[in-house]
C-alpha angles and dihedrals in degrees: 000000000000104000082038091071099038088052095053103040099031117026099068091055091048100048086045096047086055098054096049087054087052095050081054102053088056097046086054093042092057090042088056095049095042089053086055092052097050089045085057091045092049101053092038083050102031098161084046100124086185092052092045097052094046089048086054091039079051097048096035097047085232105159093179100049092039086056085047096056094044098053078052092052080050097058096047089056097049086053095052089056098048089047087049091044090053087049091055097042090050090047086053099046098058089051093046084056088047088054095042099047093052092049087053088048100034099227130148117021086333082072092062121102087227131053118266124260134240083263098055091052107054088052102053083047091052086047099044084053092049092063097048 
């Protein structure tokens, strides 16, 4: 009767108490890791605002600035990807005049009176790559 009741009053609320405290441990345990990883960052970045301001939001417990800094670390890197994205277009573009001005012209192996190889191909392409 005994083990009855204990099992139905208190059981529940222990087993419970003791997953919420595992749930805690690793809560603190990625916090902690997380906090190791920002203090690396920011000595390897020094000058890094956004690291510096995740690695606050970390220490301090601050879930507000710490989804501050991070949309922040968002948009930098949205804005690395569009700056990388208008290198690679301009580098395109000049090739795609290249292309289209010996086409025009018919020079190299669009001067031919046949279409090129693979060859021929693969080494336009090397050379094309050596001047960029």
């Amino acid at each position: 009767m005994r083990i009855g009741k204990a099992v139905n009053n208190s059981l529940l609320a222990i087993l419970d108490s003791r997953f919420k405290k595992l749930k805690l441990v690793q809560l603190e345990e990625e916090i902690r890791d997380l906090k190791a990883r920002l203090k690396l960052a920011a000595r390897v970045a020094k000058s890094s605002k956004a690291t510096a301001k995740l690695l606050a939001a970390v220490s301090d417990e601050d879930s507000g600035e710490y989804r501050d800094a991070y949309e922040r670390l968002l948009e930098l890197k949205a804005v690395r990807q569009t700056s990388i994205c208008v290198a690679l277009c301009s580098a395109n573009r000049e090739r795609r005049s290249a292309w289209a001005s010996a086409i025009r012209n018919r020079t190299s192996v669009h001067g031919r009176g046949e279409p090129p190889s693979r060859s021929d191909r693969c080494v336009d392409l090397a050379s094309a790559q050596r001047r960029t």
